[in-house]
C-alpha positions as MATLAB code, in Angstrom:
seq = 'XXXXXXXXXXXXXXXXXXXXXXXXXXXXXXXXXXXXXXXXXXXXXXXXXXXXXXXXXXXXXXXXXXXXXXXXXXXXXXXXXXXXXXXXXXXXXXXXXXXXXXX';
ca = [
      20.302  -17.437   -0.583;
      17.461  -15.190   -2.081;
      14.623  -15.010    0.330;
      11.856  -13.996   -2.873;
       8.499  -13.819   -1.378;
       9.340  -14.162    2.626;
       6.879  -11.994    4.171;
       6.727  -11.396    7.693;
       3.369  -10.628    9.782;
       3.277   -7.762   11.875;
       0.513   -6.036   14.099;
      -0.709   -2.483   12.389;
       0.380   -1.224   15.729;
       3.864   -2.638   15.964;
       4.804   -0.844   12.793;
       2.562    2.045   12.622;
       3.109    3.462   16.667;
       1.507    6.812   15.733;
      -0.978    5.348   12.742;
      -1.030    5.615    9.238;
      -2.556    8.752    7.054;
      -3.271    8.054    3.580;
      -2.680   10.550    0.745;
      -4.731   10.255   -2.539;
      -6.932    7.289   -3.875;
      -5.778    4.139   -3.690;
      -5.550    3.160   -7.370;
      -4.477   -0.016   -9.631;
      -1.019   -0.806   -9.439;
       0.101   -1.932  -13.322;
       2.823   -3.164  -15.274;
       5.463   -1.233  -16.935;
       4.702   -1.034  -20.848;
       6.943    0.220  -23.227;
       4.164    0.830  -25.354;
       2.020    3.746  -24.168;
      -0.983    2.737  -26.270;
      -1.591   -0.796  -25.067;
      -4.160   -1.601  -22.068;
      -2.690   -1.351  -18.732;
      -1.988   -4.683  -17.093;
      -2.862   -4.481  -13.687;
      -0.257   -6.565  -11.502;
      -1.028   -9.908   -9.533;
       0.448  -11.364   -6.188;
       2.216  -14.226   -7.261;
       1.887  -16.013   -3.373;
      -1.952  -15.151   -3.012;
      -3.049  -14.481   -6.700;
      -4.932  -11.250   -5.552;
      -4.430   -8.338   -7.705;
      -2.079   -5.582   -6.318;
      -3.367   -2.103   -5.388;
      -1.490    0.825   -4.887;
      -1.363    4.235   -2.422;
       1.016    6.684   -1.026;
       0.475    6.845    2.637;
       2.496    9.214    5.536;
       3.775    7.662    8.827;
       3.194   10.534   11.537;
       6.229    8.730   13.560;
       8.626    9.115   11.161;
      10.632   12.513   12.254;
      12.809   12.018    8.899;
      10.799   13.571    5.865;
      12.483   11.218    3.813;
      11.313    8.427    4.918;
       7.937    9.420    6.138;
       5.912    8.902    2.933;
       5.553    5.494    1.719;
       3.910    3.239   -1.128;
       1.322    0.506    0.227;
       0.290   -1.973   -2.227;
      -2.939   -3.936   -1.161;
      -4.042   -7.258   -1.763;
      -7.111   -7.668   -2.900;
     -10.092   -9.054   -6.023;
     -11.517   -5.453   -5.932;
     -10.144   -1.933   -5.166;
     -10.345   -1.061   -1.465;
     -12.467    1.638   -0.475;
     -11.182    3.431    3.068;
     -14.217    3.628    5.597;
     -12.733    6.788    7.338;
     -13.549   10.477    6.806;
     -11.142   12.814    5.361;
      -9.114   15.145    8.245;
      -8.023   17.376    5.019;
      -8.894   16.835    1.375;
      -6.969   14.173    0.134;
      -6.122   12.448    3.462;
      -7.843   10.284    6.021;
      -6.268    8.250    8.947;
      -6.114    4.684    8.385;
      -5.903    1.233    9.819;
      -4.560   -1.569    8.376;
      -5.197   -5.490    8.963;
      -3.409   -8.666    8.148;
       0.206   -6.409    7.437;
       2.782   -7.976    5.953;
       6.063   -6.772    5.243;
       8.331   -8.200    2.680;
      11.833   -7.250    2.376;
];
């Protein structure tokens, strides 16, 4: 049985022990087109309707550089805008609320 769209909450702090550092601008996440020349369609959540956003972030708990980096995609009518400084250019530390995870 395919569990499409199960998403689990979780407290930031239950999955993020050591917080969350984001790398880069969070930026619109789009559709795949063939065509290089046509508008990019920006994607939509198909449970809430919000339109996706997307950033590379760095999990300081992670000892495994492999798995350390990964790709958060917000949820949300306009782009998120962090409220925290930067600690080095490119990345600030970051908290999130209402995390979901969906396997």
């Amino acid at each position: 049985m395919a569990l499409k769209d199960l998403r689990f909450e979780v407290p930031f702090h239950v999955a993020f022990e050591k917080g969350l550092v984001l790398v880069g601008e969070i930026e619109p996440d789009t559709e795949y087109n063939q065509n290089r020349n046509a508008p990019a369609r920006q994607k939509v959540d198909p449970v809430t309707g919000l339109r996706q956003w997307k950033a590379t972030a760095t999990n300081p708990a992670e000892t495994n550089p492999k798995k350390s980096s990964i790709q958060v995609i917000f949820l949300a009518d306009v782009a998120p805008v962090p409220s925290t400084p930067e600690v080095l250019p490119g990345m600030r530390s970051i908290v999130l609320e209402n995390v979901t995870l969906q396997p």
